[in-house]
N, C-alpha and C positions, 0 to 999 in steps of 0.2 A: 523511464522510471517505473517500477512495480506502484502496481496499484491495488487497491484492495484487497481484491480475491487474491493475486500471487500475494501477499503478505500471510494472511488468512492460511492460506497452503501452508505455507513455511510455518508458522505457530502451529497447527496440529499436529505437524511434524515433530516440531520440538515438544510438544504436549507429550508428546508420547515416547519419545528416547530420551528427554533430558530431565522431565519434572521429578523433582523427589529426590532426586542425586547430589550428592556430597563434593563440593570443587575440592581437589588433593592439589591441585599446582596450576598456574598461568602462565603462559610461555607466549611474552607480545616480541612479534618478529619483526614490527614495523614503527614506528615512533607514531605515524602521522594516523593508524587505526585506535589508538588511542588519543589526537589531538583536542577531543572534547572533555575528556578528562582533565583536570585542572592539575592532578597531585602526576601525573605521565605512564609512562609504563608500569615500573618498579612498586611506584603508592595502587594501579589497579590490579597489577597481580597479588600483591601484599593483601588487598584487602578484600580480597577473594577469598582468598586461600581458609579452606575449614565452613564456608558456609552454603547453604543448603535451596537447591536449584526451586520455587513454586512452580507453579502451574503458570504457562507462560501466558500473554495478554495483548492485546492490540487494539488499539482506537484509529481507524480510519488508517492509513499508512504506515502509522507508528507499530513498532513489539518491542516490547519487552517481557526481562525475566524478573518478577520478582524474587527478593529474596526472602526466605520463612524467619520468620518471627522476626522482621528487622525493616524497618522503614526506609527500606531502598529497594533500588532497582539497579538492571544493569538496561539498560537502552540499547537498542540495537538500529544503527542507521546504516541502511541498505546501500543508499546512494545509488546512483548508475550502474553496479554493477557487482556489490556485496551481494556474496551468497556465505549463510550460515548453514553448515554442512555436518550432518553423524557420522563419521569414518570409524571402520576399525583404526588401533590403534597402530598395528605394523603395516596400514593403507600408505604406500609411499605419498608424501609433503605433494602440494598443491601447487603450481609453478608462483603461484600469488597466493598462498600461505600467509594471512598476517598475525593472524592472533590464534593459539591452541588452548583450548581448556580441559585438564584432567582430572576424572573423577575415582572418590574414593571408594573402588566398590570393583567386581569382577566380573562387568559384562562388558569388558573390552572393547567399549569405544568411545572415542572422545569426539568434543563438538569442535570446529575450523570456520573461524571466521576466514573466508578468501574474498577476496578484490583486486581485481586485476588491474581500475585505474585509480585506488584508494580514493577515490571521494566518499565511500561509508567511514564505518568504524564503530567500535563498541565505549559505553563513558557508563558510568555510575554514579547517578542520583539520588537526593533524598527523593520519599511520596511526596504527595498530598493526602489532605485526610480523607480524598477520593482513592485512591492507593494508586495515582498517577505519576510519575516522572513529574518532577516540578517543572522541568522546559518544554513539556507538550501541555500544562494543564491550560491552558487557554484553544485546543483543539476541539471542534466542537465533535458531538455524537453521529458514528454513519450510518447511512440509512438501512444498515442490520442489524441495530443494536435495538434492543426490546424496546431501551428507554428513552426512543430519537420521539420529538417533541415534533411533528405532523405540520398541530397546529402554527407554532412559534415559527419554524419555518417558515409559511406560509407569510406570516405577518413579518417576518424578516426580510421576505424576498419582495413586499409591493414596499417597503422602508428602505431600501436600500438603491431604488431606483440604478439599476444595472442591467446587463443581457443576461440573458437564460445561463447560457455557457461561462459564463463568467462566474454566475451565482454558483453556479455546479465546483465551478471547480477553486470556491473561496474557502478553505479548510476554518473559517471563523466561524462558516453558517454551515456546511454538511462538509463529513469527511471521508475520504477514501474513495472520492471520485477524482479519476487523471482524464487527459485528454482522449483517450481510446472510449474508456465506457460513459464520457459524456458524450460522443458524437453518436454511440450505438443508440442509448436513449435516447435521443434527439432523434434520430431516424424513425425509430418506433412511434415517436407520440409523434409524429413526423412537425416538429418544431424548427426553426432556424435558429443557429448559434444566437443570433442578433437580435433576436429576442427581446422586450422590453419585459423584465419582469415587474414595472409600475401596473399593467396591463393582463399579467397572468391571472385567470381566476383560480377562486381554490380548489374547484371540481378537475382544472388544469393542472396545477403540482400536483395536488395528487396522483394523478394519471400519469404524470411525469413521473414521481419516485417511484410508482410500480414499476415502472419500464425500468427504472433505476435498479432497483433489490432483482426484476427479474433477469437483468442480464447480466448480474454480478452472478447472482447463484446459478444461473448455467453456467458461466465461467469456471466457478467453485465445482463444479461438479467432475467438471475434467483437468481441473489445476492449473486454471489460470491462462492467459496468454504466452506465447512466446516466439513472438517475433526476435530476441534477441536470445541465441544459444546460454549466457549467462543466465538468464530466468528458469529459475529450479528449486524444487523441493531438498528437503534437509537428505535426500536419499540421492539426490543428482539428477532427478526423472523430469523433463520436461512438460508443460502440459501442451494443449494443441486447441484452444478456442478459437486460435485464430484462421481454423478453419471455417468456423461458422460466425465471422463477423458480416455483418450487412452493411455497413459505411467506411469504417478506417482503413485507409488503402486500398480502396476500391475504386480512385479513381479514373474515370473513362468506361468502367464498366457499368452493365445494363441492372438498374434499382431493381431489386429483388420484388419490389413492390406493383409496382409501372412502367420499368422497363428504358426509363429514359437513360442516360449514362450520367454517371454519379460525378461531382464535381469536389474539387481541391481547389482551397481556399489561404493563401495566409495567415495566419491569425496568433498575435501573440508571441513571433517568435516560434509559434509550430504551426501546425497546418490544420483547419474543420474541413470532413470532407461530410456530402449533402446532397441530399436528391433537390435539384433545382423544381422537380414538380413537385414532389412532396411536399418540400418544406419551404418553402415559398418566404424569401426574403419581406421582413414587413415592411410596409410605404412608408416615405420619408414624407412628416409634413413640411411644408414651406412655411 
C-alpha cells in the first residue's frame, strides 16, 4: 500500500497540473472505481461536470480534490494499486483505464484514474467544517503536518497501553505511517516492533517522530518508494528510496549499523524486519 510520502508525491503532482481547472466531462469506465460513491457512475459524472478543481490535499494516506466554492470533495482512494495520472489527451487509454476526467480549458490534458486490480477508486463527499472528507474526519494528524500535537501523542501512546509499531501504524493516534517507514524508524531509534509503549518516555517519542518526519522527507525527496512498478507520480516517474532503506527487506543482510544480519519477523499478517542487536526484543516479565 503507498504511504505517505508516495501519496504526498502524487498531490504535488496534481497541485500543479490539475488545481484551478474546470471539469467539462466524466467518463467512468468501470462501475466498481466509483463503488463508494452512493449516487454510481452517471450521479459522479453528473455532478462533476462544470465544477472547479482546488488546490489538492492529504492527511496521512488520504488525497483529495477539493471543490472551490462548494463544500465537497472528490476522495481519491489509491488502494493496492490506483494510480491518478496527467496524460495528454490523444495519450492512448491505459490497459486498466477506469475513470477519465476532462477539462474545460486548452492545455490538452486530462487526469486517469488507473487500477489494475480496482480495490481504489474515486467517491464524493460533503466537508467538514475542518474542509475534510466527512469519511476520513476521524484520521488523525501526520507527523508533517504543522499542527501534529507532539504532546497529546505522547500522552496518547503511555494511554493506550500497546507496542511501538502498532502505535505507529494506528491512523487514530498518527497518520501516514505504513509498514515500511515504521520499521525504518524503528531501526534508527534502534527500538523493537514490540515495544510497550506504557514504558516509552517522552524524550523517547520524541526521538522516535524525528526518525519518523526524517525518513519520510528523504523519501519525499526522491519520490517515494518503489518496490511495486505501479507506485508513481501523476507523470508515470517512479521513485527509488528504496535503494537507501536500512531495514525492510533486508533480511539476512549485514545491519548498516553493527553488522550483525538483519532479521524478518511475522507480524500482523505482514512481516517487521530488525537488527536482533540493535533493537533488542524487551523481557518478558513472569
Amino acid at each position: 500500500m503507498p504511504e505517505l510520502p508516495e501519496v504526498e508525491v502524487v498531490r504535488r503532482g496534481l497541485e500543479r497540473w490539475v488545481a484551478g481547472r474546470t471539469i467539462e466531462a466524466v467518463e467512468v469506465l468501470h462501475p466498481r472505481a466509483v463503488r463508494r460513491h452512493p449516487g454510481g457512475g452517471a450521479d459522479f459524472a453528473e455532478r462533476l461536470r462544470g465544477e472547479t478543481v482546488g488546490v489538492p490535499q492529504r492527511r496521512g494516506k488520504y488525497l483529495w480534490l477539493p471543490l472551490e466554492g462548494r463544500d465537497l470533495s472528490v476522495l481519491g482512494h489509491l488502494g493496492m494499486s490506483g494510480q491518478l495520472l496527467v496524460q495528454p489527451q490523444d495519450a492512448p487509454d491505459e490497459k486498466h483505464l477506469r475513470i477519465r476526467v476532462r477539462f474545460d480549458d486548452p492545455a490538452g490534458t486530462e487526469l486517469r484514474f488507473v487500477d489494475q486490480r480496482t480495490f481504489g477508486g474515486l467517491s464524493l463527499h460533503d466537508n467538514t467544517a475542518d474542509g475534510l472528507p466527512d469519511v476520513i474526519a476521524h484520521i488523525a494528524r501526520d507527523p508533517l503536518d504543522p499542527l501534529f500535537d507532539e504532546g497529546a501523542y505522547h500522552l496518547a501512546l503511555r494511554a493506550k497501553r500497546t507496542t511501538v509499531k502498532r502505535a505507529l501504524l494506528d491512523q487514530s493516534l498518527i497518520s501516514g505511517v505504513g509498514n515500511i517507514y515504521a520499521d525504518e524508524a524503528l531501526w534508527r531509534a534502534r527500538l523493537h516492533y514490540e515495544r510497550p509503549t506504557a514504558n516509552l518516555t517522552r524524550p523517547r517519542s520524541a526521538e522516535l517522530l524525528g526518525h519518523v518526519r526524517d525518513v519520510m522527507n528523504a523519501a519525499l525527496a526522491v519520490g517515494g518508494t518503489s518496490f511495486d512498478s505501479l507506485y508513481v507520480n501523476v507523470n508515470g516517474e517512479s521513485g527509488y528510496f528504496d535503494r537507501s532503506l536500512d531495514a525492510y527487506g533486508r533480511e539476512d543482510e549485514p545491519c548498516r549499523r553493527c553488522g550483525t544480519p538483519m532479521r524478518r519477523r511475522p507480524w500482523m499478517n505482514r512481516s517487521s524486519y530488525f537488527c536482533p542487536r540493535c533493537q533488542r526484543p524487551p523481557r518478558v516479565v513472569s
